[in-house]
C-alpha positions as CSV (number, residue, x, y, z in Angstrom):
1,X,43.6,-38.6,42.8
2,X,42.1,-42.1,43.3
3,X,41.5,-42.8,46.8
4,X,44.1,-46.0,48.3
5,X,42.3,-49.0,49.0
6,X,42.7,-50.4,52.4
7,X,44.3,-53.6,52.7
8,X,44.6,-55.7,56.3
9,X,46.5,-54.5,59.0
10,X,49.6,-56.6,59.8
11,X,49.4,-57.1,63.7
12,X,50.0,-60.8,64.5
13,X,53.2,-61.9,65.8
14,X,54.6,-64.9,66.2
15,X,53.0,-65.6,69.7
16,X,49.8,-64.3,68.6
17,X,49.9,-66.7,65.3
18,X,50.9,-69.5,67.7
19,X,48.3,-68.3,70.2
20,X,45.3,-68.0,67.0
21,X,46.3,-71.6,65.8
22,X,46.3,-73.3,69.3
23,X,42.9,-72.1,70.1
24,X,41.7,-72.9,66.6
25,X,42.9,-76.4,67.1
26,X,42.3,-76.8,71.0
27,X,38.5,-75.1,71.4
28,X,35.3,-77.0,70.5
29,X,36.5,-80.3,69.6
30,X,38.0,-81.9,72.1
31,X,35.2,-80.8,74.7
32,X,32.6,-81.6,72.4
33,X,33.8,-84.5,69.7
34,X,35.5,-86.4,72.6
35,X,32.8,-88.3,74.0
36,X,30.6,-89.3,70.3
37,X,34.7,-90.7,69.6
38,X,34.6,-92.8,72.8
39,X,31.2,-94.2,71.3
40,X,33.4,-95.4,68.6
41,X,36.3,-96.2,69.8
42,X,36.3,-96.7,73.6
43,X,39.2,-97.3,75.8
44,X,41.2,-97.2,72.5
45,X,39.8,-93.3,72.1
46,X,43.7,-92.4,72.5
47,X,44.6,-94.4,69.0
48,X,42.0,-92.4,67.4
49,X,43.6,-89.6,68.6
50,X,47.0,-90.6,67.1
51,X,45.9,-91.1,63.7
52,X,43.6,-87.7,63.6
53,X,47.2,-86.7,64.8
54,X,48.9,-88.2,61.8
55,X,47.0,-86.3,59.3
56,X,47.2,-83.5,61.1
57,X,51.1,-83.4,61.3
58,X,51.8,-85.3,57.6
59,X,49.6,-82.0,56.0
60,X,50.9,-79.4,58.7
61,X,54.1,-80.1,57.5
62,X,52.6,-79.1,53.8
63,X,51.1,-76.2,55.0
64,X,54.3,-74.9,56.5
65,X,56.4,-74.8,53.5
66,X,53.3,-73.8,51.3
67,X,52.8,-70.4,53.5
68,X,56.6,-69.8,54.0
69,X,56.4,-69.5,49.8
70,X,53.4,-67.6,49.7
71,X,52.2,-65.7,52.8
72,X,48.7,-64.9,51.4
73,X,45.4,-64.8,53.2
74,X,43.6,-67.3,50.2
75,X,45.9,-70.0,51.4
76,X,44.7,-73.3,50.1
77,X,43.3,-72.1,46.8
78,X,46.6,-69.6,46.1
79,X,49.0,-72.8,46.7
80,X,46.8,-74.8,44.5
81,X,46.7,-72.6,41.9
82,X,50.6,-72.1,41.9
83,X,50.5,-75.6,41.7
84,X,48.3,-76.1,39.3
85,X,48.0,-72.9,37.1
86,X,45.7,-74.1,34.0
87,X,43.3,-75.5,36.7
88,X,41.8,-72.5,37.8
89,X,38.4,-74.5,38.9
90,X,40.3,-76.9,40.6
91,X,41.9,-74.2,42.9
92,X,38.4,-72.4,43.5
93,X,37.1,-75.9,45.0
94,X,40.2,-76.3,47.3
95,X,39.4,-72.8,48.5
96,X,36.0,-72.6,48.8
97,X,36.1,-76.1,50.4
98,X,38.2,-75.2,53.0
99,X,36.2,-71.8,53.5
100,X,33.3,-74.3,54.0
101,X,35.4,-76.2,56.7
102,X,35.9,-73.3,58.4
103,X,32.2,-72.1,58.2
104,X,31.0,-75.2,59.4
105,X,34.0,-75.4,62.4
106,X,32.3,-71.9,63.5
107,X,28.7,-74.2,63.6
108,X,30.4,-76.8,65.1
109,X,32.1,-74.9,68.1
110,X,28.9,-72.9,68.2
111,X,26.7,-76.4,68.8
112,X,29.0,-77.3,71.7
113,X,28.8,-73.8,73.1
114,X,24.7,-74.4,73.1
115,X,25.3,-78.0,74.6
116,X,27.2,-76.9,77.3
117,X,25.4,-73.5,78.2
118,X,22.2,-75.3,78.0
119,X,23.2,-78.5,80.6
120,X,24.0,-75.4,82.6
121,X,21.0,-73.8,82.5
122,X,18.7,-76.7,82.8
123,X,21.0,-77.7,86.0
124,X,18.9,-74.9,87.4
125,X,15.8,-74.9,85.9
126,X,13.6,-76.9,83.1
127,X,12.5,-75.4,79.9
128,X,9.9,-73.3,79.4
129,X,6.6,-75.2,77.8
130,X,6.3,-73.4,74.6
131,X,10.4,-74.1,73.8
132,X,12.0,-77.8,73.1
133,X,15.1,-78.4,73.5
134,X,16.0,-78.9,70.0
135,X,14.3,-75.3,69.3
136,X,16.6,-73.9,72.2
137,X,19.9,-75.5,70.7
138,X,19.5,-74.2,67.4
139,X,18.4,-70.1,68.5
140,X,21.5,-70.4,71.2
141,X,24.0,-71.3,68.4
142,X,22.9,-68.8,65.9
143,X,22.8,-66.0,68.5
144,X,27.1,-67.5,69.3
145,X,27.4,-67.1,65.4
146,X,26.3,-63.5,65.5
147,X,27.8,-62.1,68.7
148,X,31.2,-63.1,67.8
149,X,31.0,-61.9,63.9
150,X,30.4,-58.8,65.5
151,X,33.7,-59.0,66.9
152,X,35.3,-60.4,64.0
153,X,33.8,-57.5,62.6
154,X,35.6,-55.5,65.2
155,X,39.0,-55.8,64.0
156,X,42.0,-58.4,64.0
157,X,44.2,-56.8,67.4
158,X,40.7,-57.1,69.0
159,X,40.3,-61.1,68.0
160,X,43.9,-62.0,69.0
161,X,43.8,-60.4,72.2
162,X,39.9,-62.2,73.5
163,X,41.8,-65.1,71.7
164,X,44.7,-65.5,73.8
165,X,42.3,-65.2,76.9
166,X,40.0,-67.8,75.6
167,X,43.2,-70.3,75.1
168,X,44.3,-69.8,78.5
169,X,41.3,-70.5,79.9
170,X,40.5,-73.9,77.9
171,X,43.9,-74.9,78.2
172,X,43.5,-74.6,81.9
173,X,40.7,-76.9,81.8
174,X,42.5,-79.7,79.7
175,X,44.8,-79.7,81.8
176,X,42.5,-80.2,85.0
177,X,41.2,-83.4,83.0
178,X,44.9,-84.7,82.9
179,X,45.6,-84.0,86.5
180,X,42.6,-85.9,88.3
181,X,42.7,-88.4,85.7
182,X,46.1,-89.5,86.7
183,X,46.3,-89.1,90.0
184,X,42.7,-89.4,91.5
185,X,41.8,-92.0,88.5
186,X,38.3,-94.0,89.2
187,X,38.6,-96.8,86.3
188,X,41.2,-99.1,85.1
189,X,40.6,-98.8,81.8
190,X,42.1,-101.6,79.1
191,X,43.9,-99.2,76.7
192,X,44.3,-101.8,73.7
193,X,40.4,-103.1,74.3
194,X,38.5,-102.2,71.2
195,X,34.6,-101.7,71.1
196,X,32.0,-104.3,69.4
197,X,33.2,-101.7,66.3
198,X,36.5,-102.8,65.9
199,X,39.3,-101.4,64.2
200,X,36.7,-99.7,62.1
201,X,35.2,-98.3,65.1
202,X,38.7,-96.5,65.3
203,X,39.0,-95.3,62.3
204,X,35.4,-93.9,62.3
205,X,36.4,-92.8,65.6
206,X,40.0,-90.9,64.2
207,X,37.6,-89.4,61.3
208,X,35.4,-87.6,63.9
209,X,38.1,-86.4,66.2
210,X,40.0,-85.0,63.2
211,X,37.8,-81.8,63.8
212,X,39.8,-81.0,67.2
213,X,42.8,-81.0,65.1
214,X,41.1,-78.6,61.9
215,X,42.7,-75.1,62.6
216,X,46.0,-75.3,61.7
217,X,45.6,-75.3,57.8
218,X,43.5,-72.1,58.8
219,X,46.0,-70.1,60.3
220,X,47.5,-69.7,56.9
221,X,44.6,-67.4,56.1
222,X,46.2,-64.8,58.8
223,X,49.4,-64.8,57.0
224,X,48.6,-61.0,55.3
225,X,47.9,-59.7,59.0
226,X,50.8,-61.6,60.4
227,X,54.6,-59.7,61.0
228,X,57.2,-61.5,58.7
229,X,55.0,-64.0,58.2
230,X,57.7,-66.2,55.6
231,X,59.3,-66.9,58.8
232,X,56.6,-66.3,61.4
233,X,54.1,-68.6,59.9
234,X,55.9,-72.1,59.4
235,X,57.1,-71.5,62.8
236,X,53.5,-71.0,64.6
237,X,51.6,-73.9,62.4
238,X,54.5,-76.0,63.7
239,X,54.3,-75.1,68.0
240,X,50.1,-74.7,67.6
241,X,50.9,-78.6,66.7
242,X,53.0,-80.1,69.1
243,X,51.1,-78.4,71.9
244,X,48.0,-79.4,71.2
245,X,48.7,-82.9,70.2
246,X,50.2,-83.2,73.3
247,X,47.4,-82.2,75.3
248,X,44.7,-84.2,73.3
249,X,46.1,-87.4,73.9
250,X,46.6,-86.6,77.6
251,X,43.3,-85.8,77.6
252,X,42.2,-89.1,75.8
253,X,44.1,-91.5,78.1
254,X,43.1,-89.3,81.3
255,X,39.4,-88.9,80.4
256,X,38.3,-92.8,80.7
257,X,40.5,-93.3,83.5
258,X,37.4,-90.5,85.4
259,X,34.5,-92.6,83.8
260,X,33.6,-95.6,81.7
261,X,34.0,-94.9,78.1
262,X,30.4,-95.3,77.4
263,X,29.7,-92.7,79.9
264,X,31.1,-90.3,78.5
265,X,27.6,-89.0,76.2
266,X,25.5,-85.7,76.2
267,X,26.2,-82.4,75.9
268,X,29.2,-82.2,78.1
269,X,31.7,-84.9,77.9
270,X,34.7,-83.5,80.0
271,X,32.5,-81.8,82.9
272,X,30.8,-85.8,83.0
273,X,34.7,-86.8,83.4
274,X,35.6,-83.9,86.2
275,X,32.1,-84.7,88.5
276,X,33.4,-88.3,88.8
277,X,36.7,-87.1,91.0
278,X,35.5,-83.4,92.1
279,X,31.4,-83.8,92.3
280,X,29.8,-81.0,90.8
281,X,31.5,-78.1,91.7
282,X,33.6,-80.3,88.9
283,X,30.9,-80.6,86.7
284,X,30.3,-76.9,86.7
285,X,34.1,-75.8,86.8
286,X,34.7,-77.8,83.2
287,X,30.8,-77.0,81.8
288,X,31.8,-73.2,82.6
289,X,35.5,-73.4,81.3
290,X,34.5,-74.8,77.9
291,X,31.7,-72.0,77.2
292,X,35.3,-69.8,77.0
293,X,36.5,-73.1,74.3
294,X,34.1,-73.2,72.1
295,X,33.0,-69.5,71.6
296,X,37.2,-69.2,71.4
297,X,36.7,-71.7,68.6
298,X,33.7,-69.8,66.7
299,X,35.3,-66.7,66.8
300,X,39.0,-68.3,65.1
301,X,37.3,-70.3,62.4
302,X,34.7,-66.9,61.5
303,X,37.8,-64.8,61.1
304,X,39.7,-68.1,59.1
305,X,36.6,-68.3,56.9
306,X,36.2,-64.7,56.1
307,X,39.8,-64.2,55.6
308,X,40.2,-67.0,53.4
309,X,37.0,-66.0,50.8
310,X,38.0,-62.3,50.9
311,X,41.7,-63.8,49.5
312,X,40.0,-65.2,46.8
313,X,37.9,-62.5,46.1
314,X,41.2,-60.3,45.7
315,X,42.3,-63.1,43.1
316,X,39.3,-62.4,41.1
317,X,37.8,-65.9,41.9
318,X,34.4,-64.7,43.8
319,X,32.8,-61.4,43.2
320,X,35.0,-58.4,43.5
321,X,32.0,-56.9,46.1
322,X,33.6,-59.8,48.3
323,X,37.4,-58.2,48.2
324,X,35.6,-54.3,49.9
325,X,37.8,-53.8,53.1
326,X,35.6,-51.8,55.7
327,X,38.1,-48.3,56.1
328,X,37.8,-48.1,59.9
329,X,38.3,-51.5,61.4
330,X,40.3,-52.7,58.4
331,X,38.4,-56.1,57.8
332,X,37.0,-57.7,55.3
333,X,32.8,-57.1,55.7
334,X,31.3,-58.6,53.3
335,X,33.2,-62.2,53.4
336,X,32.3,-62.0,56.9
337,X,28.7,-61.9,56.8
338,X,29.4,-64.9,54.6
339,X,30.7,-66.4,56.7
340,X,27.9,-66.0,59.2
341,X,25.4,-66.7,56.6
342,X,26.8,-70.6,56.3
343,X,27.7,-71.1,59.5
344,X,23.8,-70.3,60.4
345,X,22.3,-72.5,57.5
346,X,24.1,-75.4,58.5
347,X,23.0,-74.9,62.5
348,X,19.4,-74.8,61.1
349,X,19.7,-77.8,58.1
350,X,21.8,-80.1,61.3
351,X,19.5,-79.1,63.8
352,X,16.3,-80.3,62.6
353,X,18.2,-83.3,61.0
354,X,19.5,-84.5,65.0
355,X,17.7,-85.9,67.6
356,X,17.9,-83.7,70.4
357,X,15.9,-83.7,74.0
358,X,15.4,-82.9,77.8
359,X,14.6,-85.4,80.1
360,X,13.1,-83.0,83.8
361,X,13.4,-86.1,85.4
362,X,16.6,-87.4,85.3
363,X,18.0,-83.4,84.4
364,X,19.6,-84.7,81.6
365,X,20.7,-83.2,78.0
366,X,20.5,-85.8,75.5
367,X,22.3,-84.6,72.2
368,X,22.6,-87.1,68.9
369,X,23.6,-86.5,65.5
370,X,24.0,-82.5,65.6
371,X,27.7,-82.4,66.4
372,X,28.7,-85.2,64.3
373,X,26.9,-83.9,60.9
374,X,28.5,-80.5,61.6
375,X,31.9,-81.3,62.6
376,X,31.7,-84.2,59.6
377,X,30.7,-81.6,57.2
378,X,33.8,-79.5,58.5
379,X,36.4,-82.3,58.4
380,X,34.7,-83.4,54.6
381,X,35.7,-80.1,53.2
382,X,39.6,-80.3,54.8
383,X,40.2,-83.5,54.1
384,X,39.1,-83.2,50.2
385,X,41.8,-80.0,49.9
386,X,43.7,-81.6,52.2
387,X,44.7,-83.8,49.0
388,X,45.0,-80.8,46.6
389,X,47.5,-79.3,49.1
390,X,49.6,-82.4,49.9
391,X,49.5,-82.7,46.0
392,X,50.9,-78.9,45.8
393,X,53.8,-79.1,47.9
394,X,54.5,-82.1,45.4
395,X,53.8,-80.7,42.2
396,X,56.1,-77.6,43.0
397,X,59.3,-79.2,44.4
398,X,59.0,-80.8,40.6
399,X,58.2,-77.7,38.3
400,X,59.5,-74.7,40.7
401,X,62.5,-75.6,42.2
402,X,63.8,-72.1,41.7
403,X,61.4,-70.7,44.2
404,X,62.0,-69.2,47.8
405,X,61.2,-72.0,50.5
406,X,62.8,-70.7,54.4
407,X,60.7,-73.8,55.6
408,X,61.3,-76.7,53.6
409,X,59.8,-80.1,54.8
410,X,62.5,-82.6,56.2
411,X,62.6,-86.2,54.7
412,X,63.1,-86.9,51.0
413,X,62.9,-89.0,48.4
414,X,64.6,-87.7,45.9
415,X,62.9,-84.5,45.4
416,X,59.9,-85.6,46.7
417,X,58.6,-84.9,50.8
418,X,57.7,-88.2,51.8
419,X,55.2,-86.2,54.5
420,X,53.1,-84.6,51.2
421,X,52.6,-88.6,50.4
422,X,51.7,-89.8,53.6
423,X,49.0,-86.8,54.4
424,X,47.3,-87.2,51.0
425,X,47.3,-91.0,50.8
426,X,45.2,-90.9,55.0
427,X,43.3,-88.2,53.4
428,X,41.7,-90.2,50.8
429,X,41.7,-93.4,52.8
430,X,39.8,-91.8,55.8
431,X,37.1,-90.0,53.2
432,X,36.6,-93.7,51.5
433,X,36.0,-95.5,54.4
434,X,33.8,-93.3,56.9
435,X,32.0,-90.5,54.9
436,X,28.8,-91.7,54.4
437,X,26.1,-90.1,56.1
438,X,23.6,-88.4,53.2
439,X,22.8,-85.5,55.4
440,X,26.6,-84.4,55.2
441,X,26.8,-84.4,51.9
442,X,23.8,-83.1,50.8
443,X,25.6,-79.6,53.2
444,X,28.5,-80.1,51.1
445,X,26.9,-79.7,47.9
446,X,24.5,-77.1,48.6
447,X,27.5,-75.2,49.5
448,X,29.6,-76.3,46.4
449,X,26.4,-74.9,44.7
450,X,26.6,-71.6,46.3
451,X,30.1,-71.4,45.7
452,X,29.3,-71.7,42.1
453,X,26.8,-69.4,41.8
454,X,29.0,-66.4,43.3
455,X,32.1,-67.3,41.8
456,X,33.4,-64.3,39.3
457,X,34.1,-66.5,36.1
């Protein structure tokens, strides 16, 4: 008798989904992006926030209905592929793309742990001679990557529980940043003043910050280890949402009411904003509280990434080794050292592409570029199936009307969503007016590449 293979356990309820998606979406990028936006965007760093926000909810709304009709962990590719069934290569790009986000999501958080562990450690004492601070950042993030693929490793009960701890945590600190910015606030900041950037400086601005809101469109990928998840996982992408667009543009409104926009640079935006009210037992409260963020925020997007290739592995799109389920902890090994593998090459390629130092004298942590090639090459990948989903949701009100939706998207024209329309149409604006860095997408395609090159034909 053939032996059963194991499939994942189904353990995620819908607290735990809401819980997964929350700290997806809060974690690394609004203590680490926050600051390179205001560099864009300044006092108007709030409007930014609002039209990250629009995308964010326009495409939520399309990845609500998509995993109420197929609760499957391949997410993105599967609903493309329903979509669009004699476009098999089409489908593989939306999935691997947005396996790519999530890869490069885990870099991203991973960067911002390094940031803010190293101002820590160089509060106390300066670098050793032999290691620069460049060096420093890229061994600290990789060592993040590893630790918490271990525990991705581990099992998904395991990640939900350090999860929900993590989002407490950071959540706690957010909401320290709202608090003293609007009551003990130290600047009267002009809300509708606009950098020397413009309006462009706000859309370049929204295009960065977009990366605080990547991690809804990922908690799709949980949907086979998720109870009821027809029901449970419109329900949780919807909450993880409101919440944390709520807190963000608290946090942007509060944040240059503590310091001057153009103060808020380095490795540690928010812990800058929390010394100006509570000195630097403030400082050290938000650097400390935002280690627990962004290593919340590599360990989500790890288990996103992994759980999304192994989906498509199962489909027969990558190699079949990708689809082996390790029999004790029920997870999927092999997409997870994947996962690690990309998350680590683009630390190392965005590393040596930044500018990153130490000044001893002044005891400051000066990082540039690092963050935003990472966090660029993450919200490159979503945005580009971000228009192949929208599209889906479109494509099968039209040709499969008979199927099953319990969440169907509000607002219609006709048949049509007019949500679907809105979240693809920002999608392609936001790609045609602020992707241009070479570095970015000279990642993307070495990754497309890879992609290729595994892919089961």
């Amino acid at each position: 008798m053939a032996q059963e293979t194991p499939s994942l356990k189904k353990a995620l309820n819908l607290v735990q989904a809401t819980f997964f998606g929350v700290g997806l979406i809060l974690g690394a990028g609004i203590y680490v992006v926050i600051g390179a936006v205001a560099q864009y965007a300044g006092n108007m760093t709030w409007l930014a926030v609002v039209l990250s926000g629009l995308i964010a909810s326009f495409t939520g709304l399309s990845y609500a209905e998509l995993s109420s009709m197929f609760p499957y962990a391949s997410s993105s590719y599967y609903y493309t592929k329903e979509a669009m069934p004699n476009r098999k290569s089409i489908a593989f790009l939306v999935g691997w793309l947005l396996f790519f986000e999530a890869a490069s999501g885990a870099a991203t958080a991973s960067v911002g742990f390094s940031s803010y562990l190293l101002s820590l450690l160089l509060s106390f004492h300066s670098l050793p001679e032999w290691l620069d601070a460049k060096l420093a950042m890229i061994i600290l993030s990789t060592l993040v990557v590893i630790v918490f693929t271990i525990v991705n490793y581990i099992g998904i009960s395991e990640s939900s529980k350090v999860n929900i701890i993590f989002t407490l945590i950071e959540a706690f600190g957010l909401l320290v940043i709202i608090v003293i910015g609007f009551i003990f606030s130290r600047v009267q900041p002009n809300y509708f003043e606009p950098t020397n950037h413009g309006f462009y400086g706000i859309l370049l601005g929204a295009s960065l910050f977009f990366f605080a809101y990547t991690g809804f469109e990922l908690m799709a990928t949980t949907a086979e280890e998720t109870i009821d998840a027809k029901y449970t996982m419109p329900k949780a992408i919807i909450a993880a949402l409101a919440v944390t667009t709520t807190l963000y543009l608290l946090v942007a409104l509060a944040s240059v009411r503590l310091v001057p926009w153009d103060h808020l640079t380095g490795g540690a935006p928010l812990a800058t904003a929390a010394e100006s009210v509570l000195g630097v037992t403030g400082w050290y409260l938000l650097a400390f509280i935002a280690l627990f963020s962004t290593s919340n925020t590599v360990l989500g997007f790890l288990v996103s990434s992994s759980r999304i290739s192994y989906g498509m592995a199962v489909d027969g799109m990558l190699h079949p080794k990708l689809s082996y389920v390790d029999k004790k902890h029920r997870t999927p090994l092999y997409t997870i050292l994947l996962a690690m593998i990309i998350a680590i090459f683009e630390i190392v390629v965005a590393g040596y592409a930044s500018e990153i130092t130490y000044d001893p004298t002044s005891g400051i942590l000066k990082v540039s570029g690092i963050i935003s090639i990472v966090a660029s090459s993450a919200n490159l990948g979503a945005l580009i199936a971000f228009i192949f989903v929208n599209l889906a949701v479109i494509i099968l009100r039209k040709t499969r009307k008979d199927l099953e939706r319990p969440f169907k998207i509000p607002l219609n024209i006709g048949d049509i969503p007019i949500a679907p329309i809105l979240g693809l149409a920002l999608s392609l604006i936001v790609i045609a007016l602020t992707f241009h860095d070479p570095v970015v997408w000279f990642i993307t395609v070495v990754v497309l590449v890879v992609g290729v090159l595994i892919r089961r034909v």
